[in-house]
matplotlib code that plots the C-alpha trace (Angstrom):
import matplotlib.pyplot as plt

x = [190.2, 189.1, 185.6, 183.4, 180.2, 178.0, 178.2, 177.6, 175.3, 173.1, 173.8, 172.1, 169.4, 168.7, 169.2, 166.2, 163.9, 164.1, 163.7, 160.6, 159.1, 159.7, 158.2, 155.0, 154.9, 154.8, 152.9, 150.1, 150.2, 150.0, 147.0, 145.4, 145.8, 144.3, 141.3, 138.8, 138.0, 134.1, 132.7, 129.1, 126.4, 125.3, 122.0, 121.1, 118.3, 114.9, 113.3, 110.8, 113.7, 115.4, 111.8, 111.5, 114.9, 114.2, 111.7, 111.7, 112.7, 109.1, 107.4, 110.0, 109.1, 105.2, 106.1, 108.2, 105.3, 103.3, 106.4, 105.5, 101.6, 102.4, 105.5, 103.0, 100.5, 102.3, 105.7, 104.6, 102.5, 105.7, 107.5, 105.5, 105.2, 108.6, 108.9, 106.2, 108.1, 111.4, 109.6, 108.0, 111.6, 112.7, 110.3, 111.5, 114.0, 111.0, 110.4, 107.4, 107.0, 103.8, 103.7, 99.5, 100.7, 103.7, 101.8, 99.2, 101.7, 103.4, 100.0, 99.6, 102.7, 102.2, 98.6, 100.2, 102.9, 99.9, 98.0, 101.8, 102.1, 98.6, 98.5, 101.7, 100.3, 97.6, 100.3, 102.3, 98.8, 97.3, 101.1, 101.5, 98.1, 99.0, 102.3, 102.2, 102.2, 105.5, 106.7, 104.6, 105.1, 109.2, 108.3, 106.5, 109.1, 111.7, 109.3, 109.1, 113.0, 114.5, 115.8, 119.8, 122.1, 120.8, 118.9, 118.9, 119.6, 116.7, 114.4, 114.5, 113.3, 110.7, 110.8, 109.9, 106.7, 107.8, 110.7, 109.8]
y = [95.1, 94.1, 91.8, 92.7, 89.6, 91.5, 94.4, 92.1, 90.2, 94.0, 95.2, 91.2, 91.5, 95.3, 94.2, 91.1, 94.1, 96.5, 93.8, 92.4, 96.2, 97.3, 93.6, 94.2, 97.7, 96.6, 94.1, 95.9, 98.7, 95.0, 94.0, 97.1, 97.2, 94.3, 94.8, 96.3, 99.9, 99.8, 103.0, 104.2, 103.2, 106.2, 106.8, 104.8, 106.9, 106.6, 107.1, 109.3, 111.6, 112.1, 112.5, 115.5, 116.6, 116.8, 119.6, 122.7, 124.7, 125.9, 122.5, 120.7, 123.6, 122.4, 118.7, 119.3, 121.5, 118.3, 115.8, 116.5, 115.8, 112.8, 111.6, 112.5, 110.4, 107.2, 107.6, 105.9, 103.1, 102.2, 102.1, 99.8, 97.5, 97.3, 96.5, 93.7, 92.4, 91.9, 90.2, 87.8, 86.9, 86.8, 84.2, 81.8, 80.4, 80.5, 77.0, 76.0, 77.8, 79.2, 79.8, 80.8, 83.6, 84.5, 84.9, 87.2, 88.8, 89.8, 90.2, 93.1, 94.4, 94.3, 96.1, 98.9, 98.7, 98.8, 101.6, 103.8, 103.1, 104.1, 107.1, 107.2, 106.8, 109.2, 111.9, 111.6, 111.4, 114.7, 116.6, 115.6, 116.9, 120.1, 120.3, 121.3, 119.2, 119.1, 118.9, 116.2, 114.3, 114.5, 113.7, 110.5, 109.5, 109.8, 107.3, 104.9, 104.7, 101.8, 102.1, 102.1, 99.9, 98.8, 95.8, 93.0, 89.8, 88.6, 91.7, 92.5, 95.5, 96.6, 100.2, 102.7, 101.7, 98.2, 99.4, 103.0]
z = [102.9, 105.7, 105.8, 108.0, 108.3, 110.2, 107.4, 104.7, 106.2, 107.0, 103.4, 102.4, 105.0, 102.9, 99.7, 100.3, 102.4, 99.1, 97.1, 99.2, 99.1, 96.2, 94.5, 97.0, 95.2, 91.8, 92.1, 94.1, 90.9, 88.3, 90.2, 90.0, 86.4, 85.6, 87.5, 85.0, 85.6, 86.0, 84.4, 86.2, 84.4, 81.6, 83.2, 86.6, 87.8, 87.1, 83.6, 85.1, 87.1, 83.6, 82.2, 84.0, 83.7, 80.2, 81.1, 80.9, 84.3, 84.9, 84.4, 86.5, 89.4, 88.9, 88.9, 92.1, 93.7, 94.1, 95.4, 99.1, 98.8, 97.0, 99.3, 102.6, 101.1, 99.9, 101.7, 104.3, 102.7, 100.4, 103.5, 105.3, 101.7, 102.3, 105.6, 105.5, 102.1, 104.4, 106.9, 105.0, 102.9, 106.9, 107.7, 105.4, 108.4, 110.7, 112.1, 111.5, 108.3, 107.6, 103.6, 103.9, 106.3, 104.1, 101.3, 103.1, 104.1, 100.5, 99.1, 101.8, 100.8, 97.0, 98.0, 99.4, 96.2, 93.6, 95.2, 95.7, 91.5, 90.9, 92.6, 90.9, 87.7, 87.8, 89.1, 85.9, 83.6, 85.5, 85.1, 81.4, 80.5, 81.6, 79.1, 76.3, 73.3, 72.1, 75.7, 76.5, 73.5, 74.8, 78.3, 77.6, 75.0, 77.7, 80.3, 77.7, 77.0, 78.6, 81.3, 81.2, 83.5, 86.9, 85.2, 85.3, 82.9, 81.3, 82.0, 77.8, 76.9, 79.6, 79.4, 82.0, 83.0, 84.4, 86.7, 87.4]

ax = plt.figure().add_subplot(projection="3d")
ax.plot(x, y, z, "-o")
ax.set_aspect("equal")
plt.show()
């Protein structure tokens, strides 16, 4: 038999590449195994979307009817609570930084957040007195649930109300 170097030393360079390859393979699939799965959380929307959910078809048509009036109304002031809330957490690099007009500026924004929940509020009071009782007994039962994945550490029980 006659050597050939050039052979062997393709048929070494080969053997290290397959190796190298296939190694990379495996151990891509072993990393991937040990990272956890992360299953979505069982319920991640909002208590009161489930709430009405819950409902049956013809309620959830009447709690939908008044969506746009409500979204027309305070749409645009949650909007704007937002926008003046990231401007404020923006100004914290400002130099000089004015806390007094930061401040004002948040409590504008949590103005416009308080009037959004209490028209809010007095949506979901008006709807649920037109259910009937066993209905809205279920419906307010399913606000007051806690509120599953999507907190936070340290929020406890809150229920509904608190993070709707």
């Amino acid at each position: 038999m006659i050597e050939r170097p050039i052979l062997h030393g393709a048929l070494f360079v080969s053997l290290a590449l397959n190796v190298f390859v296939g190694g990379a393979f495996v151990g891509a699939h072993l990393q991937q195994a040990k990272t956890p799965v992360v299953a979505a959380p069982a319920v991640a929307r909002a208590p009161l979307v489930m709430a009405v959910r819950g409902l049956p078809p013809e309620a959830q048509a009447a709690w939908r009817e008044t969506n746009p009036d409500y979204a027309r109304a305070y749409g645009p002031k949650v909007r704007e609570a937002r926008r003046l809330s990231r401007q404020a957490m923006l100004s914290f690099g400002d130099e000089p930084f004015d806390p007094r007009t930061t401040l004002e500026t948040l409590s504008r924004a949590r103005a416009l957040e308080h009037e959004a929940r209490t028209a809010q509020d007095q949506r979901i009071v008006t709807f649920a007195a037109t259910l009937p009782q066993a209905e809205r007994k279920a419906f307010g039962e399913a606000l007051a649930r806690p509120r599953l994945g999507g907190g936070r550490a340290g929020q406890g029980d809150r229920g509904a109300l608190a993070d709707r």
